[in-house]
MIVO-337831 format. One line per 5 residues: number of its first residue (from 0); their letters; for each residue x, y, z of C-alpha. Coordinates in steps of 0.02 Angstrom, whole numbers, plus 50000, padded with zeros to 5 digits. Example, Ala and Ser with C-alpha at 12.3 -4.5 7.8 and 13.67 -1.06 7.14 Angstrom:
// residues 2
0 = AS = 50615:49775:50390 ~ 50684:49947:50357
// end
This chain:
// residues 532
0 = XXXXX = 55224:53209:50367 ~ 55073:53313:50343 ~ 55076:53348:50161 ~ 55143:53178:50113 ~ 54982:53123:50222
5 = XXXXX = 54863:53244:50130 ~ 54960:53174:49951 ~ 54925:53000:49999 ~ 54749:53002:50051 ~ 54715:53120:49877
10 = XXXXX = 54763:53001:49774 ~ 54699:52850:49855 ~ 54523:52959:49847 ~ 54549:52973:49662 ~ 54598:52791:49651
15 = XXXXX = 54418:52713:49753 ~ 54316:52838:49656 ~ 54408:52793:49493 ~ 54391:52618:49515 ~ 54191:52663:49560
20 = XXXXX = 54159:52747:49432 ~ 54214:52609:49299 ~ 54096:52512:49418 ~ 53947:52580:49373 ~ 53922:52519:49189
25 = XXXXX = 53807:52380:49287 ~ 53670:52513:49356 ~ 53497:52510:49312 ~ 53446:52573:49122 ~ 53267:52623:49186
30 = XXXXX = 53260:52775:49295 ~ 53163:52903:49238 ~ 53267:53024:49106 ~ 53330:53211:49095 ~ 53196:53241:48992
35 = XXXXX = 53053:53171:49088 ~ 53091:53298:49219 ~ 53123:53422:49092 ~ 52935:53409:49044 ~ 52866:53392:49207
40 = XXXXX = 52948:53583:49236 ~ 52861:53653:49102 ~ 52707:53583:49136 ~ 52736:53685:49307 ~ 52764:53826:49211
45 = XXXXX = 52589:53814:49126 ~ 52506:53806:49274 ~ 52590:53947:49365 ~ 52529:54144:49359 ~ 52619:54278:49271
50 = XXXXX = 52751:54327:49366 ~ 52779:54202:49473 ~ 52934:54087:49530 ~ 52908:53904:49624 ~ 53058:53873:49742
55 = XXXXX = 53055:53683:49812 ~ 53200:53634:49951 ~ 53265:53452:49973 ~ 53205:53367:50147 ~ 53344:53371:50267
60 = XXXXX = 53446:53222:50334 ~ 53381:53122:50481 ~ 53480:53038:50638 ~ 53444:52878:50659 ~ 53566:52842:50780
65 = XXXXX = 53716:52945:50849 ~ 53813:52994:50704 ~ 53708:52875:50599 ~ 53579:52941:50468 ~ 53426:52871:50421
70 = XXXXX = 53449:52808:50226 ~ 53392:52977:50126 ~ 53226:52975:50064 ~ 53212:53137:49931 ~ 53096:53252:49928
75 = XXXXX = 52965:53177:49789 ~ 52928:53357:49734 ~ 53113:53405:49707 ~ 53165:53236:49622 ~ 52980:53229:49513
80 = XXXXX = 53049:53408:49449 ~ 53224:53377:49443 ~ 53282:53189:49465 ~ 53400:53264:49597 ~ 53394:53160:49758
85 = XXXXX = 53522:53238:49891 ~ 53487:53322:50039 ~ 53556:53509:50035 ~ 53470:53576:49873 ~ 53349:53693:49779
90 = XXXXX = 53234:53712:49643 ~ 53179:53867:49557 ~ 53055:53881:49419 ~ 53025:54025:49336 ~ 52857:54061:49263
95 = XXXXX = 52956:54159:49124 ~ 53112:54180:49050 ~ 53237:54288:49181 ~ 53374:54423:49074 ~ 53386:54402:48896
100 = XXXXX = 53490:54336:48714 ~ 53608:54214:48767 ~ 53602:54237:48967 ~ 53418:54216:48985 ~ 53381:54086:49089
105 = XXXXX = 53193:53986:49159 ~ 53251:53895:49306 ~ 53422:53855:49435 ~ 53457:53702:49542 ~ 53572:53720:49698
110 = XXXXX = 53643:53563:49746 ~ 53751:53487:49873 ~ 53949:53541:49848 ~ 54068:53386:49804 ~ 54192:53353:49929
115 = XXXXX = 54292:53182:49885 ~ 54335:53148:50053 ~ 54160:53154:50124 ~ 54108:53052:49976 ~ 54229:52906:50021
120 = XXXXX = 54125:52888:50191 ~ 53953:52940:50110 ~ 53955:52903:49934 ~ 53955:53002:49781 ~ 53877:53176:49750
125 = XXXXX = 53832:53251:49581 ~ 53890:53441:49609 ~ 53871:53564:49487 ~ 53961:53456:49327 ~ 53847:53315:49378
130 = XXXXX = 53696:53411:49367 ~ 53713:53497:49191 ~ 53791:53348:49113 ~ 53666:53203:49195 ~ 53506:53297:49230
135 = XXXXX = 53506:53442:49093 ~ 53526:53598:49192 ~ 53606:53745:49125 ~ 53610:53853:49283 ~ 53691:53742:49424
140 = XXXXX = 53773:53824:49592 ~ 53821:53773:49733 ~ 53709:53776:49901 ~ 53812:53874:49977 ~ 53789:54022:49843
145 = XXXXX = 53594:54014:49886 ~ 53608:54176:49959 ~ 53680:54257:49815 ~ 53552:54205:49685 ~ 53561:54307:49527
150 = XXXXX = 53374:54370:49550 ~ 53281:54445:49654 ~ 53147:54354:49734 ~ 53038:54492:49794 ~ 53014:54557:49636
155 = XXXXX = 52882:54419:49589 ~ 52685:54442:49611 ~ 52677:54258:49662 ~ 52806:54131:49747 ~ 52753:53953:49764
160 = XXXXX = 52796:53864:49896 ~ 52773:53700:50002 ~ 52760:53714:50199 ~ 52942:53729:50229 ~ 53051:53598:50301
165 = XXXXX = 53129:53590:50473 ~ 53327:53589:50471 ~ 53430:53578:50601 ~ 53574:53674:50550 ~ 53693:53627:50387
170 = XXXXX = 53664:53728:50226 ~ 53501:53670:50207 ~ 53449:53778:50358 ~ 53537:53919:50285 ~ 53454:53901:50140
175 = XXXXX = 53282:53929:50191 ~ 53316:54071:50307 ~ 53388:54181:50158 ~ 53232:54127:50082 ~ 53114:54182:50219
180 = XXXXX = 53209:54342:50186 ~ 53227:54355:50010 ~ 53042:54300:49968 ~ 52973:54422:50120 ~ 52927:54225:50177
185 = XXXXX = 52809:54241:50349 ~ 52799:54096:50464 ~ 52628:54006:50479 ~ 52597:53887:50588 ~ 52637:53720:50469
190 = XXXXX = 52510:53584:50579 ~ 52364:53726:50547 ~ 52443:53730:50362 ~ 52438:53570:50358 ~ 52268:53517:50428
195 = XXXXX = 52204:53666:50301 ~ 52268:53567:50147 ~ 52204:53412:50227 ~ 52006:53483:50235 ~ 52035:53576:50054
200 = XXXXX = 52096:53417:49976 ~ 52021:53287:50020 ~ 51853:53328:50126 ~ 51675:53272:50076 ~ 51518:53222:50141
205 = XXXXX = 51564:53033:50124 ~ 51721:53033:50240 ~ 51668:53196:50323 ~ 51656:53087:50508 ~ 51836:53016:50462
210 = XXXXX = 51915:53208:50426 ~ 51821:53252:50598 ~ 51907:53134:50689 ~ 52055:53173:50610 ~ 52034:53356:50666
215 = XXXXX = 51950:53339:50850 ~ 52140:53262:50922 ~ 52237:53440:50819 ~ 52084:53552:50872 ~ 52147:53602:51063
220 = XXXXX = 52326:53684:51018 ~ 52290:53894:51000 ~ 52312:53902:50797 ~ 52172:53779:50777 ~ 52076:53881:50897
225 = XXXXX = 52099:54034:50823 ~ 52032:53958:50648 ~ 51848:53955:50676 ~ 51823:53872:50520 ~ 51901:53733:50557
230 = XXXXX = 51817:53735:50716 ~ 51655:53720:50602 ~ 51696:53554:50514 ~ 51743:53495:50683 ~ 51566:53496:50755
235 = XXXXX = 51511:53431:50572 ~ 51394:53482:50445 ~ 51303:53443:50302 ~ 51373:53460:50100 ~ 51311:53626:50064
240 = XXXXX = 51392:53678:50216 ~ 51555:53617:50212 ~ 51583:53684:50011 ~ 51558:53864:50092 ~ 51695:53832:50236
245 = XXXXX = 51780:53751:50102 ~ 51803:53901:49974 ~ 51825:54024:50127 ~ 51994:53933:50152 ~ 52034:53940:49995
250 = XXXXX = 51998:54125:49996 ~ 52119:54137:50140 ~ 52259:54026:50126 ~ 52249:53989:49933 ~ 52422:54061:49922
255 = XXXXX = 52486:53939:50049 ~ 52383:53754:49942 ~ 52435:53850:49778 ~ 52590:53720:49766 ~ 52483:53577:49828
260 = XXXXX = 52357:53619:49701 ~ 52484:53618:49547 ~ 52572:53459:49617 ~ 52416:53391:49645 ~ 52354:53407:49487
265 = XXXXX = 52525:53347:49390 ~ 52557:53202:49499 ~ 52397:53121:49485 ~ 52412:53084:49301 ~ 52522:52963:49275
270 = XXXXX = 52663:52981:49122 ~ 52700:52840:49029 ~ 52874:52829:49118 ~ 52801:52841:49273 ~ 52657:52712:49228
275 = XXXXX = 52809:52585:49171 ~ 52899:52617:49336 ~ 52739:52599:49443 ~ 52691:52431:49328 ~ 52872:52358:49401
280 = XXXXX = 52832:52399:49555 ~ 52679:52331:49598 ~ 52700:52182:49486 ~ 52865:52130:49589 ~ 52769:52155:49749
285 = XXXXX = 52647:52052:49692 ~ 52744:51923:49663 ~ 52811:51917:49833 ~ 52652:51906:49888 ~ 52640:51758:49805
290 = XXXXX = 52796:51664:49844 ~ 52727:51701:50018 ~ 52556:51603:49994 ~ 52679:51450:49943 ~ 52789:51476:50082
295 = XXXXX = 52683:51519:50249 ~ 52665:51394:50368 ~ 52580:51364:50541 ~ 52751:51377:50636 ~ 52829:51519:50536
300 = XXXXX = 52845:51682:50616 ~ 52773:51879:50565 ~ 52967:51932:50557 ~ 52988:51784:50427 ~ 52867:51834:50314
305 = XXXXX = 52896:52017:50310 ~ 53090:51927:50262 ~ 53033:51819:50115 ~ 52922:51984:50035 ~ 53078:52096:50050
310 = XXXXX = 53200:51971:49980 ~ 53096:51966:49809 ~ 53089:52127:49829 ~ 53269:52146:49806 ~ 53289:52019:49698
315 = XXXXX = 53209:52120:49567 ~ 53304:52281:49593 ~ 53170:52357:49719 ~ 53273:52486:49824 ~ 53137:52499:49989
320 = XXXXX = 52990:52475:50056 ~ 52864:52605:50002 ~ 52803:52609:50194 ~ 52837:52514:50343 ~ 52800:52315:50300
325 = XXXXX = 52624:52284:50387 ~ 52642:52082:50419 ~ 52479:52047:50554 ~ 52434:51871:50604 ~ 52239:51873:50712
330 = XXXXX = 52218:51996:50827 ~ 52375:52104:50759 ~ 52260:52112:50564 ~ 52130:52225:50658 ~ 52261:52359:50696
335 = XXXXX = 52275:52458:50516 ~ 52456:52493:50549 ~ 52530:52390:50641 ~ 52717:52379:50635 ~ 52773:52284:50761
340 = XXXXX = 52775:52102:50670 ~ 52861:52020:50815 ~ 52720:51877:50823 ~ 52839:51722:50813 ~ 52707:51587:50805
345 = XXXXX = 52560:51610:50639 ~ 52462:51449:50699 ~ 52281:51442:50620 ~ 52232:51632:50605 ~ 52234:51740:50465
350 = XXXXX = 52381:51845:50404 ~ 52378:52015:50349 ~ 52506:52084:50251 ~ 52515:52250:50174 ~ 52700:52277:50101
355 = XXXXX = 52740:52363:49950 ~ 52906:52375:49849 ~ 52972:52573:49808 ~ 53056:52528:49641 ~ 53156:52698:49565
360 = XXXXX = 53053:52786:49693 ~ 52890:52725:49641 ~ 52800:52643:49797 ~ 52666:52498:49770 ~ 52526:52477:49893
365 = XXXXX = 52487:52281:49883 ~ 52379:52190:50035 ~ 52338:52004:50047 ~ 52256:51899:50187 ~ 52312:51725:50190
370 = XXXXX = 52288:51564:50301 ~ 52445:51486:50360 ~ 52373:51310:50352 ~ 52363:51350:50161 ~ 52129:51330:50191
375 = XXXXX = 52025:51436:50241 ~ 51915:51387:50371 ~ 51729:51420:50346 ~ 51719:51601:50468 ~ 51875:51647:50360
380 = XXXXX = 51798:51626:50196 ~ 51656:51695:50226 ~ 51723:51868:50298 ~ 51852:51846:50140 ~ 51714:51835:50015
385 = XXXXX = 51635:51985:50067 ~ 51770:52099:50061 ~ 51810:52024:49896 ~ 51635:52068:49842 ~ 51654:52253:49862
390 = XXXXX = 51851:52230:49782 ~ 51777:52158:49616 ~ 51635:52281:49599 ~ 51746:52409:49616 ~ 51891:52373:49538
395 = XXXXX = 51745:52343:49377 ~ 51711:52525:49396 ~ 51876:52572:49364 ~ 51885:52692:49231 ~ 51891:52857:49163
400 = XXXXX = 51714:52971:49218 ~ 51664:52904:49366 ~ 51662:52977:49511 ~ 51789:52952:49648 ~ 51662:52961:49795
405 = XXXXX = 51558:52829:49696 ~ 51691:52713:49747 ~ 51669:52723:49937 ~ 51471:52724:49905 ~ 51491:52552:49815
410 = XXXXX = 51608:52491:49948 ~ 51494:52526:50097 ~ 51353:52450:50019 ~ 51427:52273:49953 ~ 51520:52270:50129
415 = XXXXX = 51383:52306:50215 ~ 51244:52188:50152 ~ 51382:52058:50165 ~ 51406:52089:50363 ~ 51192:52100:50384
420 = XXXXX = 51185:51935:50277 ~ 51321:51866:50421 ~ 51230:51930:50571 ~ 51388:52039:50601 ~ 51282:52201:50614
425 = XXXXX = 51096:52227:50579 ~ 51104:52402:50490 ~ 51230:52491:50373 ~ 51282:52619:50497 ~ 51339:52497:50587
430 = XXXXX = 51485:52461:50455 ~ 51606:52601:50502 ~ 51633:52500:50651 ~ 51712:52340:50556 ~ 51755:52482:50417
435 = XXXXX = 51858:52616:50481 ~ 51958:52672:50305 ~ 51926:52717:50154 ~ 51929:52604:49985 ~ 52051:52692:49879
440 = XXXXX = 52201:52822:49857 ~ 52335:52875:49751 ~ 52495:52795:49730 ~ 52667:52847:49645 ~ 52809:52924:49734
445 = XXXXX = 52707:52949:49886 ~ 52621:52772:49940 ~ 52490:52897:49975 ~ 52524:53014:49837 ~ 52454:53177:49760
450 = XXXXX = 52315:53161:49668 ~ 52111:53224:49658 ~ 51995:53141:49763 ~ 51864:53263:49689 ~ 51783:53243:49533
455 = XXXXX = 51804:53108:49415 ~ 51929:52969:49383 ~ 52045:53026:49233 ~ 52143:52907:49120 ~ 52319:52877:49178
460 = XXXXX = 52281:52900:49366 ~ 52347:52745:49487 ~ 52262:52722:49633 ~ 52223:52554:49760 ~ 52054:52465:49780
465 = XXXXX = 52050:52387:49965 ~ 51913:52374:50065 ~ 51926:52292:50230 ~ 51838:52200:50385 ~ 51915:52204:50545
470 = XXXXX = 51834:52130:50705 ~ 51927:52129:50842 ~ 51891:52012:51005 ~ 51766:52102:51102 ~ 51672:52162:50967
475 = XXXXX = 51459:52153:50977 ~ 51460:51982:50875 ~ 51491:51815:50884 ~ 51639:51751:50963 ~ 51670:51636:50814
480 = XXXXX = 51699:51808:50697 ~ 51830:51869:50828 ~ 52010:51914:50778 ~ 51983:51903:50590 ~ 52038:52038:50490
485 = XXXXX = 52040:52036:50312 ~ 52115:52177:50178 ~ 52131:52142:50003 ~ 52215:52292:49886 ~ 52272:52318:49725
490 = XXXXX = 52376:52443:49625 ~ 52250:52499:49472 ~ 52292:52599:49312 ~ 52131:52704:49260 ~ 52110:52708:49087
495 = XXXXX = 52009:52800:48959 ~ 51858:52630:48951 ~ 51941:52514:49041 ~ 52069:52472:49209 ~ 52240:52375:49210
500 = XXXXX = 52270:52295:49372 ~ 52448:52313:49410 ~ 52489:52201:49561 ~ 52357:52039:49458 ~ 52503:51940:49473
505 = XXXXX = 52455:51912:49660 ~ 52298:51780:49688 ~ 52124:51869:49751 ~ 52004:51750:49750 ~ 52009:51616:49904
510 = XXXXX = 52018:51499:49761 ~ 52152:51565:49701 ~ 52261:51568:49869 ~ 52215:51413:49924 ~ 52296:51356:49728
515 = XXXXX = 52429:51443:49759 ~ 52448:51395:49927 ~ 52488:51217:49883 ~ 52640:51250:49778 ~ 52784:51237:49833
520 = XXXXX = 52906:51355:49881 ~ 53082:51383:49854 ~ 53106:51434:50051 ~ 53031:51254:50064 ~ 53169:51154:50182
525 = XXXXX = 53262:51313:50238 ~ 53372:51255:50374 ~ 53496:51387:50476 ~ 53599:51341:50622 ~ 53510:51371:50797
530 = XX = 53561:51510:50897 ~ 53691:51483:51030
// end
């Protein structure tokens, strides 16, 4: 009974993934190809030091429930480098060629081991035959052979790394602990890693009080104390300054940002692949943003919105979300990122909604504020013109040579002579308090993604516009400006003289929404059978 058991379910494995298989003429055409990631690899390679090998591990499953996963989100540095998206798997890349003649080889993935059984519960893998024949490797092996790689690690002057991910137990655990030994890997504390990366990437006199306050929560645990320079941005200082702590932590952990300075650096420019993928994305969001103008009303519900945006969303082949849907009606727009969206009655106040589509692993970042009555009512408008303003004037700046930080100077100066000319606040400092972000950051495979906030804008970078005015009830102005919040972003290509916004499709102007607004919708009339 055994064997004929084992028999049976064998071939009734071969016959499900037989019959899959000649169901998947129908998948999408557009993901990114062999040779995309191909490139991308030896564009590492040019950026690497002699002697050097990058090693980049898969992120590990998560439970969401019991014996339930979370749905597996890949590592965006392994698939960027790869296109491999299972947990279970590694990437080396060799700075230069490893043996010689016909043997020699650059680079070897490790992937997850195909096991037809587990695939029936899981779905399919792409093992070793997978890999060389779909994604155009030429040295494939199993995870499970990690710890008998055909090199020896220790033998390189340089091995780049990312902080290293937590597993608990499977082979991707294994995996990293026979690197730690094979690489001579130490452990570092990865939140003082972290925070280090944080301060090196993306600190600067203009959001220097935002970084602080981003520090003062991480400063009490012992590694933070035991890193006096961090302990000097902390307390603040001025530009000069901070460049000097700046370069001493490069000095000291440069070997840990190394691999967050080459992603960095190849990630923020944009490939024309990329730029087509990113160009679906955003565009589908923003049309869901718009079928939502036509179809909000006063007795509709947060829940229901955040429904209609991810409906269009899959209607046009978006896999996720790029980020938890942000749908915020009143009081709930003033929290940044809020999650909750359990409001179940919109009535007159503004709605925020920040939801993106991730499209082939591309996330959009796409915010509109909207008035369920379809009108804006005078206090509305008027805090919706201003932070309109500053979107315009920035979005106009938009292009190749200017620098980043100009952005946030433009934005805190439209913003805040709109808010004086309201009688919101009487000077500019005052602005941080209705203005708590930032106007701008990458996007791609992270919403937030790698890229240079240094320096200038370069052609073929994507990044958001969105300034924002929160004011929250309580706050030291007139009642009548209570409880509005208003956020309007955009997903914009940088180009060489000019900018391409991406997510256009979407009405900005209160014009424009209130046009929209009045069209109708085809979730117009939607009746479903009460609850019993």
């Amino acid at each position: 009974m055994k064997v004929l058991s084992k028999a049976i379910l064998a071939l009734s494995v071969a016959a499900v993934f037989g019959q899959q298989s000649m169901a998947q003429n129908s998948i999408p055409k557009d993901y990114l190809s062999k040779e995309f990631h191909a490139g991308r690899r030896d564009a590492l390679r040019k950026l690497m030091p002699a002697n050097s090998v990058a090693v980049i591990f898969a992120y590990p499953e998560r439970v969401f429930s019991n014996d339930v996963n979370y749905v597996y989100h890949a590592n965006p540095d392994l698939y960027y480098f790869s296109g491999y998206k299972e947990p279970d798997a590694a990437l080396l890349v060799f700075k230069d060629l490893q043996g010689t003649g016909d043997t020699a080889f650059n680079e070897i993935l490790y992937v997850r081991k195909r096991d037809p059984q587990q695939e029936q519960w899981t779905g399919r893998r792409l093992g070793v035959d997978g890999s060389k024949s779909q994604l155009g490797f030429k040295r494939v092996y199993n995870s499970n052979e990690f710890s008998k790689m055909p090199v020896d690690l220790k033998k390189f002057t340089t091995v780049v790394y990312d902080n290293l991910p937590d597993a608990a137990g499977g082979g991707l655990q294994a995996m990293i602990k026979s690197f730690k030994t094979k690489a001579g890997v130490k452990d570092i504390d990865k939140g003082l890693i972290t925070d280090v990366k944080v301060v090196m990437s993306y600190a600067n006199t203009h959001n220097l009080e935002q970084i602080i306050k981003y520090l003062k929560p991480r400063m009490q645990d012992d590694a933070h104390k035991n890193e006096p320079l961090l302990q000097q941005i902390s307390v603040g200082m001025d530009s000069v300054a901070l460049e000097g702590v700046k370069a001493k932590l490069k000095a000291q952990y440069g070997t840990s940002n190394v691999f967050t300075e080459y992603t960095t650096a190849l990630r923020g420019i944009k490939q024309p692949e990329e730029i087509a993928l990113m160009s679906k994305s955003a565009q589908l969001s923003a049309i869901a943003h718009a079928e939502v103008m036509k179809a909000i009303k006063p007795s509709m519900s947060e829940r229901e919105l955040e429904g209609i945006l991810l409906y269009v969303h899959k209607k046009y082949g978006a896999e996720d979300e790029g980020y938890p849907p942000i749908i915020g009606v009143g009081a709930n727009a003033c929290i940044l990122h809020y999650e909750e969206n359990n409001e179940t009655v919109l009535n007159n106040q503004m709605v925020l909604l920040d939801v993106g589509s991730e499209y082939h692993g591309y996330s959009a970042d796409v915010t509109r504020t909207v008035p369920p009555t379809g009108k804006f009512t005078e206090e509305q408008k008027a805090i919706y013109q201003v932070v309109y303003d500053a979107q315009e004037q920035v979005i106009n700046m938009c292009k190749a040579g200017i620098k980043y930080s100009d952005l946030e100077k433009k934005t805190g100066e439209v913003l805040a002579a709109g808010l004086i000319k309201l009688g919101i606040i009487n000077d500019a400092k005052e602005l941080r308090t209705y203005y708590p972000h930032g106007v701008s950051h990458h996007v791609g495979l992270d919403v937030h993604d790698k890229g240079p906030y240094a320096g200038n804008l370069e052609a073929g970078m994507i990044i958001t516009v969105e300034p924002g005015i929160y004011i929250p009830a309580g706050s030291k102005c007139d009642k009548k400006w209570w409880n509005i919040g208003v956020r309007i972003e955009d997903d914009i290509l940088i180009g060489k003289d000019k900018f391409t916004n991406l997510s256009a499709d979407a009405p900005r102007t209160w014009q424009a929404v209130e046009k929209m607004a009045a069209q109708s919708s085809i979730f117009d009339g939607a009746k479903f059978p009460p609850l019993k």
